[in-house]
Structure formats: structure tokens, C-alpha cells
C-alpha positions in Angstrom: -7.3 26.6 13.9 -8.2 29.3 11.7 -11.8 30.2 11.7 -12.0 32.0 8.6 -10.2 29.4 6.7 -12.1 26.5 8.2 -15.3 28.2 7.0 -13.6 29.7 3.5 -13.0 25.7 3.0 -16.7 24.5 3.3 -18.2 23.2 0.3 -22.1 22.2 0.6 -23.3 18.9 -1.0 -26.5 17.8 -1.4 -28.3 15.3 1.1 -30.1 13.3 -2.4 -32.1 10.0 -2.2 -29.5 7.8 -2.5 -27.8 9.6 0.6 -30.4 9.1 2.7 -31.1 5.2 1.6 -27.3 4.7 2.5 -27.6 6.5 5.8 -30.0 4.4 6.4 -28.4 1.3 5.5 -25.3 2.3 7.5 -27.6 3.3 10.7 -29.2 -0.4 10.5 -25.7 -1.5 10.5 -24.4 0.5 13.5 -27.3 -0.7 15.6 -26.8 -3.7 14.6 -23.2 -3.0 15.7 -24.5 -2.5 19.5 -26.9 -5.3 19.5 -24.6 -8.0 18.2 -22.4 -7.2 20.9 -24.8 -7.0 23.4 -25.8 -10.7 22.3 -22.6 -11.9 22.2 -22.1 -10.7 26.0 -25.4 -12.2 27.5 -24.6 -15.5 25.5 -20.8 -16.0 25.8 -19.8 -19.1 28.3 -17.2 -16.4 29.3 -17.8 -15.0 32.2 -18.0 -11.2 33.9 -15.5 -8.8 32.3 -14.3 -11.5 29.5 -17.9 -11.7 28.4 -18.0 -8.0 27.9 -14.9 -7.4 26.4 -16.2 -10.1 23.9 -19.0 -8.1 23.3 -17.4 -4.6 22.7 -14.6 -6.3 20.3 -18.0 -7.5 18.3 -19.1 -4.0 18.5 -15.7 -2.2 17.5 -15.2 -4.7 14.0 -19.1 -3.8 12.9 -18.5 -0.3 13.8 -14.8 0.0 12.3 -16.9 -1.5 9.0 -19.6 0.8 9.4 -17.2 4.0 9.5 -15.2 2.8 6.3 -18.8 2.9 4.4 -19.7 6.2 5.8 -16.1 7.3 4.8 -16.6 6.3 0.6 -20.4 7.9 1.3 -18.4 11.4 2.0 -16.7 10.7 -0.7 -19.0 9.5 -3.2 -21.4 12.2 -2.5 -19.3 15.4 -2.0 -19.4 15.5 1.5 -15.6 15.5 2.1 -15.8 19.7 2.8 -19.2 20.1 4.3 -17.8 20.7 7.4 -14.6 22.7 6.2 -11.4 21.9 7.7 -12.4 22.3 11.3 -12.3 19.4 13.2 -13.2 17.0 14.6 -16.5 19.1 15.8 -18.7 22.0 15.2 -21.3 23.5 16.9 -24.4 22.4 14.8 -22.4 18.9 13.8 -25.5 17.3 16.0 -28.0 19.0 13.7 -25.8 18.5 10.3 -26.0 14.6 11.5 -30.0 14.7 12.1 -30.0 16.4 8.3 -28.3 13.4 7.0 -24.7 14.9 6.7 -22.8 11.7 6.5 -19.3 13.2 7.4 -21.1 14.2 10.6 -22.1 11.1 11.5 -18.5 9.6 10.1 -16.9 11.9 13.2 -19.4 11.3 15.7 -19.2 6.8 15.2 -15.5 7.7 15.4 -15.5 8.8 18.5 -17.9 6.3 19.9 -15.6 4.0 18.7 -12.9 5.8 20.0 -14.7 5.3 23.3 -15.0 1.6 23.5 -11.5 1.5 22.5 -10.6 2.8 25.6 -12.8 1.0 28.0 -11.4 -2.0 25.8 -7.6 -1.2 27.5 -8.9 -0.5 30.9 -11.3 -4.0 31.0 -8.6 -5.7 29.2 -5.0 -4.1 28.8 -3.3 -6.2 26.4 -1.3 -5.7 23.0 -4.4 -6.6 21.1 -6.8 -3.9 22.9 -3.5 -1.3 23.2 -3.2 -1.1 19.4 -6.2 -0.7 18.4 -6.8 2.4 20.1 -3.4 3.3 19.3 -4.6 2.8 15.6 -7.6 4.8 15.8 -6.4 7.8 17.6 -3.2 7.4 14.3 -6.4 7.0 11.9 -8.1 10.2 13.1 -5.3 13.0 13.4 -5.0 11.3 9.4 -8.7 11.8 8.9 -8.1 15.6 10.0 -5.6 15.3 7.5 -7.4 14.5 4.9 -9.8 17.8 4.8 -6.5 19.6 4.4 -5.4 17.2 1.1 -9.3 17.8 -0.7 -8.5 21.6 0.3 -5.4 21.4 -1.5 -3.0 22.2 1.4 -1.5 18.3 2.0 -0.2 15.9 -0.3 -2.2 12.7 -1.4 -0.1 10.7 0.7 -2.0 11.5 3.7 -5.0 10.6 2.2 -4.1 6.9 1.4 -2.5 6.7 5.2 -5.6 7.3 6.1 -7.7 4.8 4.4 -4.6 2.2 4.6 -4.7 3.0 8.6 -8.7 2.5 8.7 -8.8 -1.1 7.7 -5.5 -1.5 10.3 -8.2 -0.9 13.1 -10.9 -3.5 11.7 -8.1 -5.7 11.3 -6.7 -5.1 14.9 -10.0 -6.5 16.4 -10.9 -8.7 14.1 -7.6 -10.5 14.8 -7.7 -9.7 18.5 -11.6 -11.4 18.5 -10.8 -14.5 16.3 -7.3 -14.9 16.3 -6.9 -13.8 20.4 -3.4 -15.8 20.9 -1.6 -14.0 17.7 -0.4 -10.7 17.6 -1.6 -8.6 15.2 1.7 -7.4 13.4 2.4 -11.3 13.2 -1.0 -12.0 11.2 -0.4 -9.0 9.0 3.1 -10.7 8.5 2.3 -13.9 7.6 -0.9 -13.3 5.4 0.5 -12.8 1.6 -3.0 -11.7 0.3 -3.8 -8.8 3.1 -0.1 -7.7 1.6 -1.7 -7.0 -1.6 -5.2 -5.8 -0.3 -3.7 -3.0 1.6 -1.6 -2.2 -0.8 -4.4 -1.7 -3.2 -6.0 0.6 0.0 -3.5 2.4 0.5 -3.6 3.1 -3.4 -7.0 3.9 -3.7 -6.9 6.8 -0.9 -3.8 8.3 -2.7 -5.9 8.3 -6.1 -8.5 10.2 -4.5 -6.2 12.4 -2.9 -4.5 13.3 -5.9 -7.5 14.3 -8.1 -8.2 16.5 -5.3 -11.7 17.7 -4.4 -14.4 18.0 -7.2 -11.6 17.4 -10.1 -11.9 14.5 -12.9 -9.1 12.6 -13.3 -9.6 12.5 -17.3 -9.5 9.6 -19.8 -6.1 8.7 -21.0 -4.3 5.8 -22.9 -0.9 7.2 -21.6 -1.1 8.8 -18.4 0.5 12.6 -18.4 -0.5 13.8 -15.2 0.7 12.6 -11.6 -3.5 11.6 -11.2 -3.3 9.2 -14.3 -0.1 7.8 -12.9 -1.4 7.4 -9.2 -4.6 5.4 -11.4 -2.2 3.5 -13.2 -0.4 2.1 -10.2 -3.4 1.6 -8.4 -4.9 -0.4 -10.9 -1.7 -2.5 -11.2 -2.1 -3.0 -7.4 -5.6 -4.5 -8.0 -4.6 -7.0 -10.6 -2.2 -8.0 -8.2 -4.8 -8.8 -5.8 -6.0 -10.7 -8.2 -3.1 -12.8 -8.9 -2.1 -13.2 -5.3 -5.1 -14.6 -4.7 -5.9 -16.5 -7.9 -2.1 -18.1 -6.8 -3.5 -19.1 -3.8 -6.7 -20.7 -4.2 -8.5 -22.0 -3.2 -7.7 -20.9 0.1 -9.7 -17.4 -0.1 -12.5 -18.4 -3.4 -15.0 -15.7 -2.1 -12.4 -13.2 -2.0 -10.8 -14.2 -5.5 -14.4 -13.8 -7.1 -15.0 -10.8 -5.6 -11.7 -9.1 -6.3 -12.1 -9.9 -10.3 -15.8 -8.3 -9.9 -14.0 -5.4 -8.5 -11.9 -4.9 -11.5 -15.2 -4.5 -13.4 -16.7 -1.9 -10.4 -13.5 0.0 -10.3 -13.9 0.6 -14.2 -17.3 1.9 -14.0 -15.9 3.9 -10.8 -13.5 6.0 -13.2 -15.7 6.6 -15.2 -18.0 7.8 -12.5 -15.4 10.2 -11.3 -14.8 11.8 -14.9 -18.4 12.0 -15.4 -19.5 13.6 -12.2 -16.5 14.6 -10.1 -17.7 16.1 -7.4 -20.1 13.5 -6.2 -19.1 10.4 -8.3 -22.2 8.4 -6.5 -23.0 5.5 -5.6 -20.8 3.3 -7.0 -17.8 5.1 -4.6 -20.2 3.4 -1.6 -20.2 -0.2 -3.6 -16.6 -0.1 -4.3 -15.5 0.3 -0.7 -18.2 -2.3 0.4 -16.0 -4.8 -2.1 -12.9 -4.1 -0.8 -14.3 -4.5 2.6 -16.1 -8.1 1.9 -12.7 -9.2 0.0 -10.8 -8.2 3.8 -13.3 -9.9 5.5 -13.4 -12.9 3.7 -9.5 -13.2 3.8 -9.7 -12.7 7.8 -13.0 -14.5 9.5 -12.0 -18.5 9.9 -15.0 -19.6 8.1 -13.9 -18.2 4.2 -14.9 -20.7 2.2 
């Protein structure tokens, strides 16, 4: 990779209060992440490796969640260049992380869970275990993808793969810990309301990729750039999340609630963007937190 052009690509954000009260949140979560597993493996009536590879598939969903917040806190707070397009490392990414640079800590979680995605195969080789990690490894060479959409040098499409491939890992082990005798493909298949949830993903990541880095997307009654259109479909893509699962109630009620709440979030979350484009805030960290309690919601066996 070029040097000069990973460094020419750099843009500095600022590590504000509200950064550091979401790292901190997000830390809480990841060692959470490690103790619930390690809880889960002491008191499973499993026993020896199957006990273990209970605990690490506890440890990859919380940590899969945890990396898809630290992903909208890059985003919502302009981190998304403040490493340039190098990748995935740099020499000071250890110090950026102690700073509170959340992309660094979004690469260095990745890799851990990278990491027990592989002992996950060799404990346990199975399809479940096998496409996760193929999932993750697909999910990072599109998160090095991504730097080069916010530089302007890859179309928006990347970005969306991205996200839409994300929430295919937390949904790989969440299946593969819940659902252990169906294959993940098959779940995706036969559940009508993920269908419209990662639509709406998928959707989202291409809206931010289209704006591009730092770049409002602009009020509009009839949309006249590609970005307004992108909006436009995405929004279309939320109300049918809505409908899908308004149709099916009351299988998924949390979820139903909480995706018409998001209709209300994602309107502020426009606005936010117009208003301060580079680093639209908060609200960017509280949307993707939605979208991951609706998944959630529609996956564990005890929605309600």
C-alpha cells in the first residue's frame, strides 16, 4: 500500500466527552463479553471442549455486538480516516487505542474476534463455526474497503456490504449458539422479518457511503442527487420493516415497537448529518444500537 497516500488520507477527529463515555460503555461491554463466556463455560452441564466452545460462541455474539457499536462511534464521531487508508495496523494503533481512538480499538476487537473464530473451527469444525470465520475474514477485507469509499476511491456499495456482512457474523453465532441443529443459511431463509432488517442494513451502509466522508446529504422534498435517492430507498426499506413486522405480530412486539421508534431516531439522524456532517454525534451510536436490539429481539428464543 502506498504510504504517502495512506497518510495524505488521514483526517483527525476529536476524542470529545461523549467519545470517551461511549468507549467506556463499549469497554464494559467487551469485558463483559469475556466474562459471560467464561461463566457460561464453568456452569454449562456440557462437558470439556463442548463447554468451552459454549463459552467462546457467548463471547463472539457480545463481541460481534460490541464491534458494530464501535463501528457507528467511527462514524458518528469522524473517526472513519484517523487512521488513513492503511490497514488493518499502524505502528502507534496501541497508543491511538489507549487515546480513545475508537477505530483503533474497532480493528484491534476484530481481530480478537477473528482469533476465537479460529480456535472456534479447530475445537469444533462444523458449518456453524466454518462460516463464521469465513464471514469475518469477508467482513474485514470490506472494512478495508470502506476507508477507500469515505476517501472517495470505492463506490458506496462496499460500504453497505460491509455493514450488511457484520450483522451476518452476529447472526452466524447467534444461530449456531441457540439454534445449534439449523444451518444458518436455512434460518436466514426462513425468517421473513431478518429479510427486511438486512435489507434496511445493507441500506444504511450505502447511505453513508454515498454522502461520502464529512459531506451533508441536504434537505430535499424531491431527491436530485444519487445521496437523496440512496436516503429515499433506505427509508422505504425501514417502513418496510415496519410493516413486515407490524404483519406479523405479535410474533416479534419488542422488535415492532422498536422499529417504529427508529423511524423517529433516523429522522433526527438526518438531520444530524446535515447539521454537523463530519461528526453527526451521538445519535449515529443510538441508531445502530436500535437496529441491533430490533436483530436481537427477532433472533434470541425468548422475544416476547
Amino acid at each position: 500500500m502506498d504510504h504517502k497516500n495512506s497518510e495524505h488520507n488521514i483526517v483527525h477527529a476529536e476524542v470529545t466527552h461523549w467519545v470517551r463515555a461511549a468507549n467506556v460503555f463499549i469497554a464494559g461491554l467487551i469485558f463483559f463479553a469475556f466474562a459471560a463466556g467464561i461463566w457460561r463455560g464453568v456452569t454449562s452441564v456440557a462437558l470439556g471442549e463442548a463447554a468451552w466452545v459454549q463459552a467462546l460462541m457467548v463471547t463472539q455474539i457480545l463481541l460481534a455486538s460490541a464491534i458494530i457499536l464501535l463501528g457507528s462511534l467511527v462514524e458518528g464521531f469522524g473517526f472513519g480516516l484517523s487512521l488513513g487508508t492503511r490497514w488493518p495496523y499502524t505502528k502507534n494503533i496501541v497508543a491511538l487505542l489507549v487515546r480513545g481512538d475508537p477505530e483503533a480499538a474497532h480493528r484491534l476487537v476484530a481481530t480478537t474476534l477473528g482469533l476465537i473464530g479460529v480456535a472456534l473451527v479447530v475445537l469444533d469444525p462444523n458449518a456453524a463455526t466454518a462460516t463464521g470465520l469465513i464471514l469475518i475474514v469477508a467482513t474485514a477485507l470490506f472494512g478495508m474497503g470502506t476507508l477507500y469509499v469515505l476517501a472517495g476511491r470505492a463506490p458506496a456499495f462496499v460500504h453497505g456490504t460491509h455493514g450488511f456482512l457484520a450483522y451476518g457474523v452476529l447472526l452466524s453465532y447467534l444461530v449456531g449458539f441457540f439454534y445449534p441443529g439449523i444451518h444458518f443459511l436455512t434460518y436466514i431463509d426462513a425468517n421473513v422479518a431478518l429479510h427486511a432488517v438486512l435489507l434496511a442494513i445493507f441500506l444504511g451502509g450505502m447511505t453513508t457511503g454515498q454522502r461520502g466522508f464529512g459531506e451533508p446529504i441536504g434537505a430535499f422534498v424531491k431527491p436530485e442527487r444519487l445521496s437523496q435517492w440512496t436516503v429515499l430507498v433506505h427509508i422505504g426499506a425501514a417502513l418496510l420493516v415496519v410493516a413486515t413486522l407490524g404483519w406479523m405480530m405479535p410474533t416479534y412486539p419488542v422488535a415492532f415497537y422498536l422499529a417504529v421508534l427508529q423511524t423517529a431516531v433516523g429522522f433526527l439522524l438526518f438531520h444530524g448529518v446535515n447539521l454537523r456532517p463530519k461528526a453527526p454525534g451521538v445519535m449515529v451510536v443510538f441508531h445502530q444500537a436500535m437496529v441491533l436490539a430490533i436483530t436481537l429481539s427477532i433472533v434470541t428464543p425468548w422475544h416476547i
